[in-house]
C-alpha positions as CSV (number, residue, x, y, z in Angstrom):
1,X,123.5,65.7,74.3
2,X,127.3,65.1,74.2
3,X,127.6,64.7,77.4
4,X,124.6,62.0,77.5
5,X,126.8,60.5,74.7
6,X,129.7,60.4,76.1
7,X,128.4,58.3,79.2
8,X,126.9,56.0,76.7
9,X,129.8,55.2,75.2
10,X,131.8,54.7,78.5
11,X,129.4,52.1,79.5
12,X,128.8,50.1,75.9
13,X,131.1,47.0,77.3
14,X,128.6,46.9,80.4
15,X,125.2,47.2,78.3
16,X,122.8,44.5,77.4
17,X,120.7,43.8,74.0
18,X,117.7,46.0,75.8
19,X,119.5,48.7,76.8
20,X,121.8,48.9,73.6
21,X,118.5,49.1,71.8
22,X,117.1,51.7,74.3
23,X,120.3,54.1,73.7
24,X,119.4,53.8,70.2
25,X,115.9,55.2,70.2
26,X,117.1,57.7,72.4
27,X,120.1,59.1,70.1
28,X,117.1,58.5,67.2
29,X,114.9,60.5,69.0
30,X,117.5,63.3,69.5
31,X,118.6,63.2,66.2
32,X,115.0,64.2,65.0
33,X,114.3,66.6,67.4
34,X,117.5,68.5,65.8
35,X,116.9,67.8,62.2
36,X,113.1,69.1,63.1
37,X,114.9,72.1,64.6
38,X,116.9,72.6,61.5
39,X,114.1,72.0,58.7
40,X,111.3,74.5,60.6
41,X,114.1,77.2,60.1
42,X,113.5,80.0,58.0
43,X,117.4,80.9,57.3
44,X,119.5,77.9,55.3
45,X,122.0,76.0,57.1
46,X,124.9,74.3,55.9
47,X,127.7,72.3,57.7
48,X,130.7,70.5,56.1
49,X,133.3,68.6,56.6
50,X,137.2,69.1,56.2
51,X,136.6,67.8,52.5
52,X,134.1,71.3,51.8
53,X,131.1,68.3,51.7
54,X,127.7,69.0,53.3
55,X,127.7,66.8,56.1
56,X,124.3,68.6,57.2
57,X,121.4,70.8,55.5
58,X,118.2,72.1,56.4
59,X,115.2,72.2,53.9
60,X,115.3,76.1,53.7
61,X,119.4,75.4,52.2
62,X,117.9,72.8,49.6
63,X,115.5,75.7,48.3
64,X,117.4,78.3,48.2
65,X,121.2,76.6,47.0
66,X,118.6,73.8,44.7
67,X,121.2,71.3,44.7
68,X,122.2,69.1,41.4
69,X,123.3,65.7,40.6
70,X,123.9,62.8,42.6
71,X,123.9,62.8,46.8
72,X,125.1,66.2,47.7
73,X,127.3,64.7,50.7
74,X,129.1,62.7,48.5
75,X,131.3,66.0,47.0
76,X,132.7,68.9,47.8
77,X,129.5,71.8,48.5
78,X,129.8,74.2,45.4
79,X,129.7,71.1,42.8
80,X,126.2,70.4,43.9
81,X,124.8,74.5,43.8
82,X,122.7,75.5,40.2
83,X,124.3,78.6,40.5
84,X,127.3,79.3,38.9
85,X,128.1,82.8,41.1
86,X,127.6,80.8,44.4
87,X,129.4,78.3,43.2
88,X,132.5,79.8,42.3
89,X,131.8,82.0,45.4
90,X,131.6,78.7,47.7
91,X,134.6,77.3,46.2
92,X,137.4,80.2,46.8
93,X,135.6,80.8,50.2
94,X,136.1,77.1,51.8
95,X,139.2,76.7,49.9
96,X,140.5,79.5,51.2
97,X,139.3,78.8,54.6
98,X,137.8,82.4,55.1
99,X,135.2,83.7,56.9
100,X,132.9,85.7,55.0
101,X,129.8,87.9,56.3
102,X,126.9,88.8,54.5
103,X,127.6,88.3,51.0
104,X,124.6,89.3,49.1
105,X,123.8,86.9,46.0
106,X,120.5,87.2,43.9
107,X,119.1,83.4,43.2
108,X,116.3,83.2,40.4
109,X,113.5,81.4,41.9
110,X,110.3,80.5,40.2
111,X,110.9,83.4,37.3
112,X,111.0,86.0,40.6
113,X,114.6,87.2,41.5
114,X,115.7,86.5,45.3
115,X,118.2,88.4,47.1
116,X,120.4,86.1,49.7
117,X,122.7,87.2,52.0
118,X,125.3,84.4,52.4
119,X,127.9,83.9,55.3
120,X,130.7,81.5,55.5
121,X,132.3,80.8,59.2
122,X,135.6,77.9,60.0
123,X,134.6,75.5,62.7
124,X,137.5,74.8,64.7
125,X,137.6,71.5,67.3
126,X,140.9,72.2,69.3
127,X,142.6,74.6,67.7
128,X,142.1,72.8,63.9
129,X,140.0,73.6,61.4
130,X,137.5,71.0,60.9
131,X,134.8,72.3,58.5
132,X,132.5,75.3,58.3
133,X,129.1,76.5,58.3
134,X,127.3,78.4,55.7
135,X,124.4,80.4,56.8
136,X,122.0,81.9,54.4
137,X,119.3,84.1,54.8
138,X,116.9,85.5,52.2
139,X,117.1,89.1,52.4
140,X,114.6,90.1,49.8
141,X,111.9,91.9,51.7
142,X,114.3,93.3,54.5
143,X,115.8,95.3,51.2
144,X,111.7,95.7,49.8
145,X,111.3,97.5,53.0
146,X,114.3,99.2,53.6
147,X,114.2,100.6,49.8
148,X,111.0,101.9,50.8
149,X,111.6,103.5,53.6
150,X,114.8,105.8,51.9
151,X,112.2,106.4,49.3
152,X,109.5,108.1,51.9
153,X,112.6,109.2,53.8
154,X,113.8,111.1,50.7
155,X,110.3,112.7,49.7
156,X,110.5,113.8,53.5
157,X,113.7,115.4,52.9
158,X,113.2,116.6,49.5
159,X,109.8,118.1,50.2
160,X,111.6,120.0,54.0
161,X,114.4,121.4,51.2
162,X,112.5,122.4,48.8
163,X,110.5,124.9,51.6
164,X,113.2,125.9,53.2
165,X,115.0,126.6,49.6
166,X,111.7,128.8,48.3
167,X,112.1,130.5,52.2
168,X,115.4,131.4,51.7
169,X,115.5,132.7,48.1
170,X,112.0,135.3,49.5
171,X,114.7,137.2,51.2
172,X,117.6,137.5,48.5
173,X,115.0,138.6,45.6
174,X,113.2,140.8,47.9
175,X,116.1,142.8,48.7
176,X,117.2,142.8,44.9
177,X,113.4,144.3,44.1
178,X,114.0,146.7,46.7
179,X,117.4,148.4,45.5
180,X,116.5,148.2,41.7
181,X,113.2,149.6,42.4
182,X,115.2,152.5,44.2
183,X,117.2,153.0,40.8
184,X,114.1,153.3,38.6
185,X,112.8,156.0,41.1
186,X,115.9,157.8,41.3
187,X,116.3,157.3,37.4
188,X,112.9,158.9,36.6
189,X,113.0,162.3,35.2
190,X,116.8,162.3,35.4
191,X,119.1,162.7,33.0
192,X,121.8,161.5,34.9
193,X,122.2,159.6,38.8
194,X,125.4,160.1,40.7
195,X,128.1,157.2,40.4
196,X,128.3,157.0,43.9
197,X,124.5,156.2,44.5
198,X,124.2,153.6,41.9
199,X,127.2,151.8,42.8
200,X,126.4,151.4,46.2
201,X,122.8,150.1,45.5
202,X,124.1,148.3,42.7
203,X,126.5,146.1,44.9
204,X,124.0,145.3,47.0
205,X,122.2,144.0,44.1
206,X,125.5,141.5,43.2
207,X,126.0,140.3,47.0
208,X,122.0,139.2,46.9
209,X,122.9,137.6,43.3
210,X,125.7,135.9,45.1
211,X,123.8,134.7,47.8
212,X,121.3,133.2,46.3
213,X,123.9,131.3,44.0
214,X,125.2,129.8,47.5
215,X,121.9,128.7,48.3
216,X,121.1,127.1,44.8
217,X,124.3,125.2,44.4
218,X,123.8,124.1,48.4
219,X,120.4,123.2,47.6
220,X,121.5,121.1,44.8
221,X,124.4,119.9,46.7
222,X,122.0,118.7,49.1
223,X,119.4,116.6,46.7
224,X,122.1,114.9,44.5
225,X,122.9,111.9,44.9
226,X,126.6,111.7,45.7
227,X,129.3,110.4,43.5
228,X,130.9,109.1,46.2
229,X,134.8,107.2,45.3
230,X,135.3,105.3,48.7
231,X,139.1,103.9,49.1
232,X,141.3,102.8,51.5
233,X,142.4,105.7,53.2
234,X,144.6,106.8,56.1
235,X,142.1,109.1,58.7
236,X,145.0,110.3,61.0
237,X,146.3,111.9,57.7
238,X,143.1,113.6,56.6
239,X,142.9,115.1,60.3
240,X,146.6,116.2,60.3
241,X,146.3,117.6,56.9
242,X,143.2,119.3,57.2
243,X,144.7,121.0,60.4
244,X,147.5,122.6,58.4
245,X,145.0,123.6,56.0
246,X,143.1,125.8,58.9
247,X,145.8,126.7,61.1
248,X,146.7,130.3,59.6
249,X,142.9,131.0,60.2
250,X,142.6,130.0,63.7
251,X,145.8,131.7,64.3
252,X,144.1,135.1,62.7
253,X,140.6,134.1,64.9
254,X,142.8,133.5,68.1
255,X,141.7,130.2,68.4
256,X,144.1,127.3,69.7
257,X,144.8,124.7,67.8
258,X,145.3,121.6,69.3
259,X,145.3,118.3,66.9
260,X,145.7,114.8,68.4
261,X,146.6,111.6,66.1
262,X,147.0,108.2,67.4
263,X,150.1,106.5,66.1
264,X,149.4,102.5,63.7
265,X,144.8,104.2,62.9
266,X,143.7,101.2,60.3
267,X,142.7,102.4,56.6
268,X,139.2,102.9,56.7
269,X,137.2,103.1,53.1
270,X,137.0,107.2,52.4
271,X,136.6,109.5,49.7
272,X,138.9,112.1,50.8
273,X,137.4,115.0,49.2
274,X,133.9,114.6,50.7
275,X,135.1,113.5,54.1
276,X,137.4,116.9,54.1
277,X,134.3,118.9,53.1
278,X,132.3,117.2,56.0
279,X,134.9,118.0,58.5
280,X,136.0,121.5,56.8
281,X,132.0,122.3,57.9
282,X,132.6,121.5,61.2
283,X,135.7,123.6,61.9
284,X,134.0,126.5,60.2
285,X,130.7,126.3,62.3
286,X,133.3,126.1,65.6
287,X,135.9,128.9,64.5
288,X,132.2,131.0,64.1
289,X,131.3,129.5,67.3
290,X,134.4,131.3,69.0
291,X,134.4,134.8,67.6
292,X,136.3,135.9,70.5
293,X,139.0,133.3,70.4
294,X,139.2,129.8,72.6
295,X,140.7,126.3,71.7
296,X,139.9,124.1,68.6
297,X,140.7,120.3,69.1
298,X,140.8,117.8,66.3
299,X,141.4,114.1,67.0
300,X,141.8,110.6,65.4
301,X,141.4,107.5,67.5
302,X,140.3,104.1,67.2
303,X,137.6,103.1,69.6
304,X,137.1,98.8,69.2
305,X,135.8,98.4,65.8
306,X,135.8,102.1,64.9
307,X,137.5,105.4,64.2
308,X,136.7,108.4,65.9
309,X,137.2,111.8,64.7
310,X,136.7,114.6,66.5
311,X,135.7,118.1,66.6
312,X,135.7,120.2,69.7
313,X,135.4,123.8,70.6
314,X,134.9,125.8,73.4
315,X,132.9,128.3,72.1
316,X,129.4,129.3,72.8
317,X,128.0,125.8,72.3
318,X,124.3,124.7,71.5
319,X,120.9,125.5,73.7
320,X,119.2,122.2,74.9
321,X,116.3,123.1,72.6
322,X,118.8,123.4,69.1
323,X,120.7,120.7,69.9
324,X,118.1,118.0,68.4
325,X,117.1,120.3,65.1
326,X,121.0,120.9,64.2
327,X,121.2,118.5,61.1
328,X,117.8,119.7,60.0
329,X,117.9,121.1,56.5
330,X,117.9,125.4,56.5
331,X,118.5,125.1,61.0
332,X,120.6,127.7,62.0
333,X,121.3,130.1,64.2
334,X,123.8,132.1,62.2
335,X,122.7,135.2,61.0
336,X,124.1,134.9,57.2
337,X,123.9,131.0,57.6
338,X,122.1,128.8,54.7
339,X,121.4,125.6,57.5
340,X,123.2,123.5,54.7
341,X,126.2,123.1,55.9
342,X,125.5,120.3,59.0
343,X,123.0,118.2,56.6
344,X,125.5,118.1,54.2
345,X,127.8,116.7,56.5
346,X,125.7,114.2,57.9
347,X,124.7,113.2,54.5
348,X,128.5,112.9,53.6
349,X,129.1,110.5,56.9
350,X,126.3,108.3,56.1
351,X,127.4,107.4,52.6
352,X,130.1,106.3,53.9
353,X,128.5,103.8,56.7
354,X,129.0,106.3,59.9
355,X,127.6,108.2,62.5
356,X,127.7,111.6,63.6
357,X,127.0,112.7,67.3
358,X,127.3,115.8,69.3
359,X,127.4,117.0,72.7
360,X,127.2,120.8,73.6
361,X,126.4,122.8,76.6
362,X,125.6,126.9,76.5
363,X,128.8,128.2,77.2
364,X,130.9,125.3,77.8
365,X,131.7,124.7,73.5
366,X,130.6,121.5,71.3
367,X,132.1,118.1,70.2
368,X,131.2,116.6,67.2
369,X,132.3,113.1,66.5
370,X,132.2,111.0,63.7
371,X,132.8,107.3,63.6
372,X,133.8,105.5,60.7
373,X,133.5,101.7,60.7
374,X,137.0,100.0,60.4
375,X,137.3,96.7,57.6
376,X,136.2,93.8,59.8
377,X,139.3,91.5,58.4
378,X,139.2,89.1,61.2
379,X,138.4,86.0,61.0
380,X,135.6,84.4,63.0
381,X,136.0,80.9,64.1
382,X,133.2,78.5,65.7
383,X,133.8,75.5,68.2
384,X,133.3,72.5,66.1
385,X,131.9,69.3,68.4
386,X,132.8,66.0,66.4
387,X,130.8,64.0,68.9
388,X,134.3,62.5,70.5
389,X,134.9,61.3,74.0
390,X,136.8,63.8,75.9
391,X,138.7,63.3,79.3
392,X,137.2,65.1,82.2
């Protein structure tokens, strides 16, 4: 179309009445083939000018933004929107000349509540900033469905727990039945049982008691929802702290500690306590996966738009068949193990918006990584075409 444009306008001195009027119908019927485009859209569209004035809208931006007063084009964009959060939202943003992704606003419509998730972008025609474009897209089902889905999701989980929880205390309480009903028997017709005999029995009553303490405040570790206190914090130090924290015990293990921290890591948003604990699980599953010593490496790195933490061991490492079931709720393979400890770490990394992976081999060790999305701060900026003549 610019192109096409362009040549018109070269030749304008050469054209006749005709074929000034034919270039007419044809930029006419271009221009309704895009405003057709734009008004069959489902998502709003705004573009404005370097004066913050809407220069261009779609039908679907008229709904959702329901503009006031006289000819929005006439003034500067958040004068004309009903809502006062939008508003106020659209007036630092193009002020400002920001970019802004997915901003979530909820617009009442018709006495129902609509959720819209709003993005702001620059448009920049050689090297200047000429305006921006606002898209909008009504996000109110996506959420329906999505809020639906961690609610089945959650009676999955919750219902998977709760066996596993009820399998796990069977063992503890049977044992405890079996050493008290030991006492009774010995205690029958007896005056007196030897100290020696009922302390023995008798701590094996506490370490059951104990046990299934662990396994109720896991269990209730696990269905909680977290209180989780995200802040800007700095990953290379959680890594290098955490490493001095388990040093003395991989010493004692005979495990080598290797810890690897790139220099200038980005603050990512953290709560420090829970990210420890998730990464405190994973060293303890490795130092238990090396009970005969080996080599314990823990790493920070960014990777593009991430950070990448890393724990590696070159212990016995996972069978082909484990390796999918790991973060499964009561899956393990210790022998004293509740199966708590990886879901609670992939439950950690997850509230905080990453991803947890592995890769093992039998006999070759595992490597657990976790990657933790880094602040997009950048801005974005879009061509902007003002429809003028350039050289070629």
């Amino acid at each position: 179309m610019r192109r096409f444009v362009e040549r018109a306008i070269a030749k304008l001195p050469r054209l006749n009445a005709d074929q000034m009027r034919s270039l007419l119908y044809a930029l006419a019927e271009e221009n309704e083939h895009m405003d057709v485009a734009l008004d069959s859209m489902l998502d709003g569209i705004v573009v404005c000018d370097r004066g913050h004035r809407p220069i261009i809208y779609n039908k679907s931006a008229e709904r959702m933004l329901r503009f006031t007063g006289p000819d929005p084009a006439e003034r500067p964009l958040w004068l004309s929107v009903s809502d006062d959060d939008l508003s106020d939202f659209f007036k630092r943003t193009l002020e400002a000349e920001e970019t802004v992704l997915d901003r979530e606003f909820g617009l009442d419509t018709k006495g129902a509540t609509r959720l819209i998730a709003v993005s702001v972008s620059t448009l920049v025609s050689e090297g200047r900033i000429q305006g921006a474009l606002v898209h909008m897209e009504d996000i109110t089902e996506k959420r329906r469905r999505e809020a639906q889905l961690r609610r089945a999701e959650s009676l999955a989980s919750l219902t998977t727990l709760a066996a596993g929880v009820a399998h796990e205390i069977k063992n503890p309480l049977g044992s405890i039945s079996i050493h008290i009903q030991l006492i009774r028997k010995t205690l029958q017709g007896k005056g007196e049982v030897p100290a020696p005999f009922l302390e023995r029995h008798l701590g094996v009553v506490d370490e059951e008691i104990e046990r299934l303490n662990k396994i109720v405040v896991d269990f209730l570790f696990a269905v909680r929802p977290m209180d989780v206190q995200l802040r800007d914090g700095d990953p290379g130090k959680l890594v290098a702290d955490l490493a001095d924290f388990i040093r003395p015990e991989a010493e004692k293990a005979g495990v080598a500690l290797e810890v690897s921290v790139a220099e200038g890591l980005p603050l990512v948003a953290l709560d420090e306590r829970l990210m420890k604990q998730a990464l405190l699980n994973l060293v303890k599953n490795a130092l238990a996966a090396m009970p005969g010593g080996g080599a314990l490496r823990l790493s920070a790195e960014r990777v593009e738009d991430e950070v990448r933490l890393t724990v590696a061991d070159s212990g016995v490492g996972i069978s082909e068949e484990d390796l999918p079931k790991i973060f499964e709720p009561y899956f393990t393979t210790k022998e004293n193990g509740t199966g708590l400890g990886l879901t609670i770490t992939f439950k950690i990394v997850k509230e905080h918006d990453g991803e947890i992976s592995v890769a093992s081999h039998p006999g070759q060790g595992s490597s657990f990584t976790i990657n933790l999305p880094v602040p997009q701060k950048v801005r974005r900026l879009l061509p902007f075409d003002e429809g003028k003549p350039r050289e070629e």
